[in-house]
C-alpha positions in Angstrom: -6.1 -14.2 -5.3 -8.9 -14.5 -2.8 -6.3 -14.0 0.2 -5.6 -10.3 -1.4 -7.2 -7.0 0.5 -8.4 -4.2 -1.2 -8.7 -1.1 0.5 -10.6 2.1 -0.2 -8.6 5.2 -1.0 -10.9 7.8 0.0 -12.5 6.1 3.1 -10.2 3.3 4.0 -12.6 0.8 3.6 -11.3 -2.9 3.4 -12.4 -6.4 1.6 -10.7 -9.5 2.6 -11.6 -13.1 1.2 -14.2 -14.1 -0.6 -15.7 -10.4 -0.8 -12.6 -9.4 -3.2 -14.2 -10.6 -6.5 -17.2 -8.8 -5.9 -15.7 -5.6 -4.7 -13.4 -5.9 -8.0 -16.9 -5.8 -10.2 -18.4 -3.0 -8.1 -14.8 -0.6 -6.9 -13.4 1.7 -9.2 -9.7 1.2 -10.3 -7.0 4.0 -10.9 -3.1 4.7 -11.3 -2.2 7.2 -9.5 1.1 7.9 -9.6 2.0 4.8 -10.8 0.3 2.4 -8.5 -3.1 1.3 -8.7 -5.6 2.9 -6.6 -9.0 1.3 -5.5 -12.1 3.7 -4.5 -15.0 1.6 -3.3 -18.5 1.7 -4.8 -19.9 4.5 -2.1 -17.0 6.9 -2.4 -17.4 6.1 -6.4 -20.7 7.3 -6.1 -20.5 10.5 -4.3 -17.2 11.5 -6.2 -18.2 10.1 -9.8 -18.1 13.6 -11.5 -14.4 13.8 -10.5 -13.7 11.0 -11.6 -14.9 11.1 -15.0 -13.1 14.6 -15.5 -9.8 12.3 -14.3 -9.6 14.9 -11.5 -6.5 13.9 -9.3 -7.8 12.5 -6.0 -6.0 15.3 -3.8 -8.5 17.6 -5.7 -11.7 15.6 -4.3 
């Protein structure tokens, strides 16, 4: 599991390695569509308001 990337979905921000289990405590996971969607801690921050109100990402 620690070979696995995440990548942001707002910013395009990546983890790779050893940084994946902490992202996974700190990022914010959604499905979208289906598929699982990863917004890092920063772009949680600034956009948690939409997220709580499970606004659609397009919308923020």
């Amino acid at each position: 599991m620690a070979d696995q990337a995440l990548t942001c979905g707002v910013c395009g921000r990546t983890v790779v390695g050893d940084d994946v289990a902490g992202a996974r405590l700190t990022w914010v996971r959604s499905v979208e569509n289906g598929r699982a969607v990863w917004t890092c801690d920063t772009c949680s921050r600034t956009h948690l308001r939409s997220i709580e109100g499970k606004l659609d990402s397009a919308w923020w």
